[in-house]
C-alpha positions as CSV (number, residue, x, y, z in Angstrom):
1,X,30.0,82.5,-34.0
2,X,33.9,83.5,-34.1
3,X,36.1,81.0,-35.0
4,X,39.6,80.5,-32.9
5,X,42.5,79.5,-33.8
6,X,44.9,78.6,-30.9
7,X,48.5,79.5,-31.2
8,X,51.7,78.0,-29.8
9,X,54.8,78.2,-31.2
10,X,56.9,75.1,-30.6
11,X,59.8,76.3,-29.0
12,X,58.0,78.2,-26.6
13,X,57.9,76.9,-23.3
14,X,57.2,79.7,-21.3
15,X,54.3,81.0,-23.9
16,X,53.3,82.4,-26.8
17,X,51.9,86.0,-27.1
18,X,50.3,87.3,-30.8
19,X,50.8,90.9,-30.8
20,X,49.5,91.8,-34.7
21,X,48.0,90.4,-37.6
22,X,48.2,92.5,-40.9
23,X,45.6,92.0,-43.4
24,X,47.3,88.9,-45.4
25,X,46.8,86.9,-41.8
26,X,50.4,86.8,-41.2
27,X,50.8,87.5,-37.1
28,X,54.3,88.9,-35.4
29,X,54.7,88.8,-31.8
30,X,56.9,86.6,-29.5
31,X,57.6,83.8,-27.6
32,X,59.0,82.8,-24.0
33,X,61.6,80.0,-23.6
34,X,64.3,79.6,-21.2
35,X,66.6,81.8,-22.8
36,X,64.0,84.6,-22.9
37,X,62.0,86.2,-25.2
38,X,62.1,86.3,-29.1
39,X,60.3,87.7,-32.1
40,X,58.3,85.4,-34.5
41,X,56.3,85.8,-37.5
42,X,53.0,82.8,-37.9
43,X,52.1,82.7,-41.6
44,X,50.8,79.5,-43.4
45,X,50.9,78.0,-40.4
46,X,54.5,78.1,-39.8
47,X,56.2,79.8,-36.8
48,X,59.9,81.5,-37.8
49,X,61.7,83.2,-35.4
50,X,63.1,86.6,-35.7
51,X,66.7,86.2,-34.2
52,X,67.1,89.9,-34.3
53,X,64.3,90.7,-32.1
54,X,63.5,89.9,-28.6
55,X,59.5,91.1,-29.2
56,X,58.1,91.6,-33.0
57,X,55.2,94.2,-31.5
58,X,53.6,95.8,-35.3
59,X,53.3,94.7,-39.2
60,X,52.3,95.7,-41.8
61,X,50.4,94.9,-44.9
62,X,53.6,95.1,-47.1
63,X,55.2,92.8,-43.9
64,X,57.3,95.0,-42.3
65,X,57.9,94.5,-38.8
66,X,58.9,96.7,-35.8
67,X,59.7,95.4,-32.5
68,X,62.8,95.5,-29.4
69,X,66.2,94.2,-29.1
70,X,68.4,93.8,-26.3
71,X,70.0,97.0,-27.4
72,X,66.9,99.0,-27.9
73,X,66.8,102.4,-26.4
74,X,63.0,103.2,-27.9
75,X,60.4,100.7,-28.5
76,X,58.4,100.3,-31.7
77,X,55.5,99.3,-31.0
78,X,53.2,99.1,-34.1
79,X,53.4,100.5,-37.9
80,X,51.0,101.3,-40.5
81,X,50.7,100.9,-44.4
82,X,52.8,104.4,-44.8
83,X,55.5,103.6,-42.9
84,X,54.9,105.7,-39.6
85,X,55.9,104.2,-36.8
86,X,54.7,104.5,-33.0
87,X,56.3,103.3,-29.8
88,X,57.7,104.5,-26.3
89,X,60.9,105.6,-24.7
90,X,62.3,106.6,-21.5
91,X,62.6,110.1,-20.8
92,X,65.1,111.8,-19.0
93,X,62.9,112.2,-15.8
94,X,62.5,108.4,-15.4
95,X,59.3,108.4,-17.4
96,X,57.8,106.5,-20.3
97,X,56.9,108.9,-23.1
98,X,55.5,108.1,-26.5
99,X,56.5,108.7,-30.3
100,X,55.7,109.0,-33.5
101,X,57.9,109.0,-36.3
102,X,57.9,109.3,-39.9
103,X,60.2,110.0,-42.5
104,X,62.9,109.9,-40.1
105,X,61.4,112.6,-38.4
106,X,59.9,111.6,-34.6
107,X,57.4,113.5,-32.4
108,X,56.9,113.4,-28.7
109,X,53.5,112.3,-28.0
110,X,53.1,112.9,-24.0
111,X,49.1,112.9,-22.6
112,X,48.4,115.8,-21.1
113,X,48.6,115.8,-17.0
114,X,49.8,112.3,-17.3
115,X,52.9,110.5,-15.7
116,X,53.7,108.2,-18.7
117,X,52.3,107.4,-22.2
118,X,52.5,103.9,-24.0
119,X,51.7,104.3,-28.0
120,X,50.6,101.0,-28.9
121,X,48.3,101.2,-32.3
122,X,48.2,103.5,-35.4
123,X,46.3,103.1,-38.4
124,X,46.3,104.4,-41.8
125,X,44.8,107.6,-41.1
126,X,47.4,108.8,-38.5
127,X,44.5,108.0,-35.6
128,X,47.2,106.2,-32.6
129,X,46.0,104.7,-29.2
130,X,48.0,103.2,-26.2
131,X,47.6,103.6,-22.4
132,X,48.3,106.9,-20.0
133,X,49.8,106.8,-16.3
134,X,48.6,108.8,-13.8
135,X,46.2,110.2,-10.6
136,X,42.5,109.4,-11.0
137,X,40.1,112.0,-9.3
138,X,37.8,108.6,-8.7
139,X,41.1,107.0,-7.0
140,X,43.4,109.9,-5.0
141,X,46.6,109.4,-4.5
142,X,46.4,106.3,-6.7
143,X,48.4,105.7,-10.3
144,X,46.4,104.1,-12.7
145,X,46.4,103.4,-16.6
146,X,44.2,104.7,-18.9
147,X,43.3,103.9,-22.5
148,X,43.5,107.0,-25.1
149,X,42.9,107.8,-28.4
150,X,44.6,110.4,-30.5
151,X,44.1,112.5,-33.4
152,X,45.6,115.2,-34.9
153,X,47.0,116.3,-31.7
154,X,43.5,115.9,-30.0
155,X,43.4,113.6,-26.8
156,X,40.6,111.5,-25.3
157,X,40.6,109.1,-22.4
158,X,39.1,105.2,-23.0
159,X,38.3,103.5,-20.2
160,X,36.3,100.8,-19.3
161,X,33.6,100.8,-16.9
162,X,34.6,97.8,-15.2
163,X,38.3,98.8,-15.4
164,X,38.9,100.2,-12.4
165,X,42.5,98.3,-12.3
166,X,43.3,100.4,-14.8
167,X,42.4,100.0,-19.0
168,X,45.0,99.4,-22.0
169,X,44.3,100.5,-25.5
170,X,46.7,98.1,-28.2
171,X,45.6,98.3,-31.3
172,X,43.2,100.4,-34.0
173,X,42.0,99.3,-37.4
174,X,40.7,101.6,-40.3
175,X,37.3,101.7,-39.0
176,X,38.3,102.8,-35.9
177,X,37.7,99.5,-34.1
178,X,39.9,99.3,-31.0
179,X,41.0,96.1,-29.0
180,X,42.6,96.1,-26.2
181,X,42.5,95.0,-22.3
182,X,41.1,96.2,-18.7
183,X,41.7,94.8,-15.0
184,X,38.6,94.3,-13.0
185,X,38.4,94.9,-9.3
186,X,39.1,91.2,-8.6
187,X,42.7,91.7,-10.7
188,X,41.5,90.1,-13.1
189,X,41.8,90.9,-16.9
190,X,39.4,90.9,-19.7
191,X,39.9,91.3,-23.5
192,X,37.9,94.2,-25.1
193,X,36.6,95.9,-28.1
194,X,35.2,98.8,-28.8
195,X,33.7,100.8,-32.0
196,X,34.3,104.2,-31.4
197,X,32.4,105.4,-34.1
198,X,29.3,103.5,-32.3
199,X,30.7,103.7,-29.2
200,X,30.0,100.4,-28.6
201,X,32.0,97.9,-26.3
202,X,32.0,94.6,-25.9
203,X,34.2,92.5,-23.2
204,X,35.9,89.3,-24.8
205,X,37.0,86.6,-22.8
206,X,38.4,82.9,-24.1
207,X,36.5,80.2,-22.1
208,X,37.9,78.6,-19.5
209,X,40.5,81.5,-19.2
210,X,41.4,83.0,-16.1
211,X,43.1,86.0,-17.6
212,X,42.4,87.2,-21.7
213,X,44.3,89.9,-23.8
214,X,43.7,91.4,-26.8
215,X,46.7,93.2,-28.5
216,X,45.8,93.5,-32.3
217,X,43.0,94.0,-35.1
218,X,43.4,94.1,-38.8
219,X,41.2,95.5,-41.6
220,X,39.4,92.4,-41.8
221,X,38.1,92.3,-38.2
222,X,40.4,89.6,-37.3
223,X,42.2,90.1,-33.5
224,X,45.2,88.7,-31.7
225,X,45.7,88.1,-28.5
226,X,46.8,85.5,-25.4
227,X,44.7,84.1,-22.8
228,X,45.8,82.3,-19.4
229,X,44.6,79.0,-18.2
């Protein structure tokens, strides 16, 4: 069986939400007090906050961290062991479109046909997934999120069976294990995971929750998330 480890960083007081572990163990994401939100970092069992960030969102192995400020016109959202960074931005149309950048030099990353696209995960070989807005022939007239996955400017749609509220990709790992979230019909969400070389997908959900999320994986099979109770 899984072990757990349940995480709450002592100043929060409006919650704690893990959004990546690297493969040393050490976790970024942030937490929720009454000022609002702020980075942290968990390694060693020690929460430090990140007073330059209002979310850490991606580290990596060598511990850099991306994330949002209050000033933040894009947002990094995840970065891998060479540096490239994904996140999203709002376009001039009002949208949400994605990016990746590295070097310095950023590309648009926009899912075909879709309304807006979220880049949440990248791994070491370039592969990135995140979430799509947009019409669902099942659903007309109806926006709805999508999980994808991308590859060397090849696009494919993730969804969960069950997901019919709509199905968010977060994070990838090196062998192309991918955790993430979907709503049911009932609004309520579930944690997920799925091997894509396998194609195999398994829901997660922490007992006694009434609502789980999984945001990140590392090398190691080890996954972060939050849970409501």
């Amino acid at each position: 069986m899984s072990s757990i480890t349940i995480l709450n960083d002592p100043l929060a007081t409006g919650g704690t939400f893990p959004q990546d572990v690297n493969d040393a163990g050490e976790i970024v994401g942030y937490y929720i007090d009454a000022q609002g939100s702020h980075g942290f970092t968990y390694a060693n069992g020690i929460f430090s906050t990140i007073p330059t960030l209002i979310t850490a969102e991606g580290t990596n192995n060598a511990g850099q961290i991306v994330g949002s400020t209050t000033s933040s016109t894009t947002r990094p959202s995840d970065i891998n062991n060479a540096v490239q960074v994904v996140g999203s931005l709002t376009a001039p149309n009002n949208t949400t479109q994605s990016f990746i950048s590295s070097g310095g030099n950023a590309t648009q990353l926009s899912f075909p046909g879709g309304i807006s696209t979220f880049a949440r995960g990248i791994n070491d070989q370039s592969q990135i997934v995140g979430y799509w807005t947009g019409t669902d022939s099942a659903f007309p007239g109806i926006t709805i999120s999508h999980g994808f996955f991308y590859e060397n400017g090849s696009w494919s749609t993730l969804d969960a069976s069950a997901g019919v509220g709509g199905t968010f990709a977060d994070g990838i790992n090196n062998s192309d294990l991918i955790v993430g979230y979907y709503i049911d019909n009932q609004g309520t969400s579930h944690g997920f995971t799925l091997d894509k070389p396998t194609a195999t997908f398994n829901s997660v959900d922490m007992q006694g929750a009434t609502n789980t999320y999984l945001y990140g994986i590392n090398n190691l099979g080890e996954r972060v998330g939050a849970f409501v109770d």
